[in-house]
C-alpha positions as CSV (number, residue, x, y, z in Angstrom):
1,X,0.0,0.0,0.0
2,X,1.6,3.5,-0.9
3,X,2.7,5.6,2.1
4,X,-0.6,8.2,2.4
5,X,0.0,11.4,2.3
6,X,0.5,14.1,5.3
7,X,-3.4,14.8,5.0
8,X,-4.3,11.8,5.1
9,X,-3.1,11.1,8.2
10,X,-4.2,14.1,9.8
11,X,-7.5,12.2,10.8
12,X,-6.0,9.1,12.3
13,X,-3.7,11.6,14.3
14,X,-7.0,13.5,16.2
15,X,-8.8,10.2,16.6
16,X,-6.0,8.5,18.3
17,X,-5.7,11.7,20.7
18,X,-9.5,11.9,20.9
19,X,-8.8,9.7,24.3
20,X,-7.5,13.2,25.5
21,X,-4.4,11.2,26.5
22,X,-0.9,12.5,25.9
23,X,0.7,11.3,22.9
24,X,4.2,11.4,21.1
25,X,4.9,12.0,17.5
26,X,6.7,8.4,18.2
27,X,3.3,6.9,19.5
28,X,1.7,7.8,16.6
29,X,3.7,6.9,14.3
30,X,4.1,3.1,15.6
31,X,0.5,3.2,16.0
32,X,-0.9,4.8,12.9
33,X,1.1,2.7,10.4
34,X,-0.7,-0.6,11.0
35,X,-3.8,0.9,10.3
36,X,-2.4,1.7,6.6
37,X,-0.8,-1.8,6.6
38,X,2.6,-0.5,5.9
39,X,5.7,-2.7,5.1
40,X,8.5,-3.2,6.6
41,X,10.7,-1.6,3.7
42,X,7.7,1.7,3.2
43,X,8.5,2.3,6.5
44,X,11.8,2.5,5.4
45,X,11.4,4.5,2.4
46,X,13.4,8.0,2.9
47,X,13.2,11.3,1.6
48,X,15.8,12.1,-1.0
49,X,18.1,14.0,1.3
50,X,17.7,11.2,3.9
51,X,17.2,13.0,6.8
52,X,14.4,11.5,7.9
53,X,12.1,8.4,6.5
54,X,8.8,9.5,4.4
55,X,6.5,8.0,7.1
56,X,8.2,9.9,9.6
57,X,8.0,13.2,7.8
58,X,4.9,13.5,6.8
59,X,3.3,12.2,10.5
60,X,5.4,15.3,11.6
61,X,3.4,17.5,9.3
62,X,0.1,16.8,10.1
63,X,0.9,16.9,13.8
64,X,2.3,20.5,12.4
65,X,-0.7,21.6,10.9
66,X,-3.2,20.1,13.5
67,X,-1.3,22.1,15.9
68,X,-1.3,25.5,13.5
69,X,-5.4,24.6,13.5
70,X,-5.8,24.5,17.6
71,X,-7.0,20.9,17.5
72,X,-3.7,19.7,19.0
73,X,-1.6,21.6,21.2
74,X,2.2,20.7,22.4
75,X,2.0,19.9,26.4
76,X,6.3,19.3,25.9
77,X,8.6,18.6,23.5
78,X,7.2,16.3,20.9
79,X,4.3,15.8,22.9
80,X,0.8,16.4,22.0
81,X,-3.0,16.2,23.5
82,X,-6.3,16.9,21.5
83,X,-7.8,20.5,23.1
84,X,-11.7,21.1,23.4
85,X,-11.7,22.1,19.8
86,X,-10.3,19.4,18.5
87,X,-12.7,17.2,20.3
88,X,-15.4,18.8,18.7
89,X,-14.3,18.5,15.3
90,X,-14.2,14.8,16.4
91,X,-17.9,14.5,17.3
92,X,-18.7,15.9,13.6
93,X,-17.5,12.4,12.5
94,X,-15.6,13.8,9.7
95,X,-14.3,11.5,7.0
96,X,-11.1,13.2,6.3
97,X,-9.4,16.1,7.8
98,X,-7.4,18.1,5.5
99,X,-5.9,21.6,4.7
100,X,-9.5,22.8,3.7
101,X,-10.9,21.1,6.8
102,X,-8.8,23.3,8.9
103,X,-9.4,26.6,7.1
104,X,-12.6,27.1,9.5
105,X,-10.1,28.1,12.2
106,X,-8.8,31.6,12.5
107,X,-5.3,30.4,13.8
108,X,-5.1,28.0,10.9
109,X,-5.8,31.5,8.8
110,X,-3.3,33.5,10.2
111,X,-1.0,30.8,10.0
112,X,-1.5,30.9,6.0
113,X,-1.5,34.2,6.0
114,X,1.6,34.5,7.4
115,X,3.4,32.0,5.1
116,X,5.4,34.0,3.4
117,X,7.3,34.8,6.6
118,X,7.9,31.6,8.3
119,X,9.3,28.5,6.7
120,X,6.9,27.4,4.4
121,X,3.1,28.3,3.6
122,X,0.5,25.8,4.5
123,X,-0.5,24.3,0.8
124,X,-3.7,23.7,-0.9
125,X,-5.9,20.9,0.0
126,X,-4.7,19.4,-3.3
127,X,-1.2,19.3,-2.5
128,X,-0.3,16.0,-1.3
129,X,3.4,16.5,-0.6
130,X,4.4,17.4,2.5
131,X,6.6,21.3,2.0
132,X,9.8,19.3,2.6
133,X,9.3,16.8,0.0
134,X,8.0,19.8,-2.6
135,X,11.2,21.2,-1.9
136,X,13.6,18.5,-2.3
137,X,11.6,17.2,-5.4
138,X,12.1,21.1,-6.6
139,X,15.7,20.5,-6.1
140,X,16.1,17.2,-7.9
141,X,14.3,18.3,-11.2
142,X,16.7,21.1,-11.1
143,X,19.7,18.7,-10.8
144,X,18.5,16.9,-13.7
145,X,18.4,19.6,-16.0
146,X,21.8,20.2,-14.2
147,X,22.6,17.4,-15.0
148,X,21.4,17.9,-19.1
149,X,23.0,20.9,-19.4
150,X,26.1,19.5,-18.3
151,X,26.4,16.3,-20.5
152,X,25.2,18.2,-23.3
153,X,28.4,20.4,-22.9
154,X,30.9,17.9,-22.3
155,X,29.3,16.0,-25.7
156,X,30.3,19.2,-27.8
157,X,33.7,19.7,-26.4
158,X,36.7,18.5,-28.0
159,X,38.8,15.0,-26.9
160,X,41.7,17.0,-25.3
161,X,38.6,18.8,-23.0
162,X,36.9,15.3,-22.2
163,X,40.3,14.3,-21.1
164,X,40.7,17.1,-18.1
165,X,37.0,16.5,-17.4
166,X,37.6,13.1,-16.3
167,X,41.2,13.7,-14.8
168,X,40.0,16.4,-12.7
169,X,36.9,14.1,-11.5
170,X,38.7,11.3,-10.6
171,X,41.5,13.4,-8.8
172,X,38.3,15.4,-6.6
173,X,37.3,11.8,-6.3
174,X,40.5,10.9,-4.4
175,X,42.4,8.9,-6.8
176,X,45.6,10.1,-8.8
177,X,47.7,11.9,-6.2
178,X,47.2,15.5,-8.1
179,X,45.9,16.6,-11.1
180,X,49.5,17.2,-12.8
181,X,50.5,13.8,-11.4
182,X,47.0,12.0,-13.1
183,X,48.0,14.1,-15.9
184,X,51.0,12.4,-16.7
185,X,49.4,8.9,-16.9
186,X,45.8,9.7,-18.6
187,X,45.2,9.7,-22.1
188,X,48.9,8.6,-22.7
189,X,48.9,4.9,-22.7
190,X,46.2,3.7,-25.6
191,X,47.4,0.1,-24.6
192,X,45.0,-2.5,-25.9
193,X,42.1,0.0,-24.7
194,X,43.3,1.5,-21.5
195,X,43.0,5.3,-22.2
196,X,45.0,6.0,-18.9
197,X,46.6,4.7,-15.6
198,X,45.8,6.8,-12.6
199,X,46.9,5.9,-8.9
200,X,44.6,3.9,-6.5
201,X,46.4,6.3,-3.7
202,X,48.6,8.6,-3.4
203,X,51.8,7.3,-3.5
204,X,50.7,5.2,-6.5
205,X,50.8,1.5,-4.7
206,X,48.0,0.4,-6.6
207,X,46.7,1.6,-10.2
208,X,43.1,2.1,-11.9
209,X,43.2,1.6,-15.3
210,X,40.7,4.1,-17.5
211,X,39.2,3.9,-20.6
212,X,37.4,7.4,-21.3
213,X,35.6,8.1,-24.5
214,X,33.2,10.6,-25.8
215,X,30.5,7.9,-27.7
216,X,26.9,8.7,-29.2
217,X,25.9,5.0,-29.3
218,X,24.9,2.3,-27.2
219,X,28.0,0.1,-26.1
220,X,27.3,-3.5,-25.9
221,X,29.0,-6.0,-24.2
222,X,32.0,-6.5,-27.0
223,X,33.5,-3.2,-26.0
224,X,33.4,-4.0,-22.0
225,X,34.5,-7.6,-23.1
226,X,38.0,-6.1,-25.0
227,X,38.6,-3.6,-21.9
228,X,38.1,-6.6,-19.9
229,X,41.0,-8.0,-22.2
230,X,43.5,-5.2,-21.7
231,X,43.1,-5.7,-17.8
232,X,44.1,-8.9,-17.9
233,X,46.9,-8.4,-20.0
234,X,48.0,-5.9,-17.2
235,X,47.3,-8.2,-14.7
236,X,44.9,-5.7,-13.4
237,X,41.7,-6.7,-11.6
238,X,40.0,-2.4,-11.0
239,X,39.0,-0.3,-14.3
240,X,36.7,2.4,-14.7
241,X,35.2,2.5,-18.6
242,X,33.4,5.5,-19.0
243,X,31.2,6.5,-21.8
244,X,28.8,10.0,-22.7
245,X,26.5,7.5,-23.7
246,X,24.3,4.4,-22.3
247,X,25.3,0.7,-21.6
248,X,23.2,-2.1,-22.9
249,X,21.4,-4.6,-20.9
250,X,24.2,-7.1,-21.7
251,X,27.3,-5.2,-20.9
252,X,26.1,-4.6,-18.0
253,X,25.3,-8.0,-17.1
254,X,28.7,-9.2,-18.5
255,X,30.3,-7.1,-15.5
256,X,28.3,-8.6,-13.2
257,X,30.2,-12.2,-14.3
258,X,33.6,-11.2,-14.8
259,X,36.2,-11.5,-11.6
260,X,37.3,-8.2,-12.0
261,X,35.9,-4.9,-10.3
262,X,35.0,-3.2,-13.8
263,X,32.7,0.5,-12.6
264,X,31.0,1.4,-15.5
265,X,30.5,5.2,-16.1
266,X,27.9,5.9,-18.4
267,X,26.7,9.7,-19.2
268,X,24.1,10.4,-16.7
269,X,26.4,9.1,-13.9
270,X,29.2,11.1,-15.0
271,X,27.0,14.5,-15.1
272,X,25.8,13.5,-11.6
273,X,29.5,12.6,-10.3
274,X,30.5,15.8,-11.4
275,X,27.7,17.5,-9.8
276,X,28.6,15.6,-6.4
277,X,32.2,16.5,-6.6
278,X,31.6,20.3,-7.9
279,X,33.7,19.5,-11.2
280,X,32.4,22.3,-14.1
281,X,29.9,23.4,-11.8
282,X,29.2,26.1,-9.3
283,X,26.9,27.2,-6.8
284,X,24.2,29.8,-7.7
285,X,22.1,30.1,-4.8
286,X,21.9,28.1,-1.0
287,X,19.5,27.7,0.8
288,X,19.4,26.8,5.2
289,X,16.4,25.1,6.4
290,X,16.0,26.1,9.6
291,X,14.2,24.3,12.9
292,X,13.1,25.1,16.0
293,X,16.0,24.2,19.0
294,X,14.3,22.7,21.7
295,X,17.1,22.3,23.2
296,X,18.0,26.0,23.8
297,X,14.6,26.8,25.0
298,X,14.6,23.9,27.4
299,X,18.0,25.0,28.8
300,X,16.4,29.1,29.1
């Protein structure tokens, strides 16, 4: 069953604190998700940035925006109990509680209202993703394009460019020593298919042999299969092939087979490596999330 949505839980939350009890955000997630039948690995799902687990954030936000309502109120730190309003929304018998539900409340309203000074505003009754996940679903379609852009660059350099691209990647990566000592080694072999040696650590105990190639087409198995070749020759067992283009189904089960650690590299991966390691990129804008510190007011 897919993980419901942050309004969707927002009725479970009240009726489980309708017993005016006090209840943890803990308590109600451990005691909400069996009534969704939730598996073991949904409850494990986590948001892209992995700060927290999908259940888990979107529990938080209803509890957030029960709260913003009046039908909850915090008694202590992530600790909640239904107020007199809340157990009159309850005696309504609503079937769902949701963003609209809570717009009847004048606390609710100002909380709105007031969105574009706090964190995030409140969002529509037909928004199903919790602010957080918005965001960080914001930030991975710009990454893609990011992503585009970049590959789409790289395909119309020239060779000589493709060859600092993946020397200064695999050097921010933490392999080569330097980038005049990678330098030395890449894209001057062209030994039976290795483009390039580079070291496995600094001092150059161990090698990783490259093969780098700017390439519009698919590359099957028989390409992997000859770099496979030229590592043996070397009595190597670690290569990295990379390619601006995709694998086929069969080359990449062909590395699955073979003894040797063979990484394939194929364009999308490379963009996003060199996103990850800041190579031909730069930031443009950042942005802190900010949360309360209970901590600090605790300690007050």
């Amino acid at each position: 069953m897919p993980i419901p949505d942050y309004q969707s839980l927002m009725l479970p939350i009240l009726r489980l604190a309708g017993d005016r009890k006090e209840h943890s955000v803990a308590e109600f997630r451990q005691r909400i998700a069996p009534e969704f039948n939730l598996s073991e690995h949904e409850l494990a799902e986590r948001l892209a940035s992995d700060s927290q687990t999908v259940f888990a954030n979107r529990i938080g936000w209803a509890v957030q925006y029960l709260k913003a309502a009046a039908v909850l109120k915090a008694v202590r730190r992530g600790v909640y109990q239904i107020t007199d309003r809340g157990l009159a929304l309850l005696k309504e018998k609503p079937t769902e509680i949701n963003a609209r539900t809570l717009r009847q409340f004048p606390e609710f309203l100002e909380f709105h209202e007031k969105g574009t000074e706090a964190v995030v505003t409140p969002p529509s009754p037909e928004v199903k993703e919790t602010p957080e996940e918005s965001l960080e679903h914001s930030y991975q379609a710009l990454r893609e394009a990011l992503a585009t852009e970049l590959l789409e660059t790289i395909k119309s350099g020239t060779p000589a460019a493709f060859e600092k691209i993946v020397v200064d990647l695999l050097v921010a990566m933490g392999y080569g020593g330097s980038v005049e000592d990678a330098g030395k080694v890449v894209g001057k072999s062209g030994d039976g298919g290795i483009d390039g040696i580079m070291k496995q650590d600094k001092l150059g105990l161990d090698f990783l042999y490259v093969q780098a190639k700017r390439w519009k087409d698919l590359v099957g198995s028989p390409e992997v299969m000859r770099f496979s070749g030229s590592l043996t020759k070397k009595h190597a067992n670690r290569g990295v092939f990379i390619r601006t283009s995709f694998f086929s189904k069969d080359a990449l089960e062909y590395i699955e087979e073979t003894p040797q650690r063979i990484i394939l590299i194929d364009g999308r991966r490379l963009a996003s490596l060199m996103i990850e390691h800041n190579v031909g990129v730069a930031p443009a804008k950042t942005y802190t999330l900010k949360q309360l510190d209970q901590n600090y007011f605790e300690n007050l």
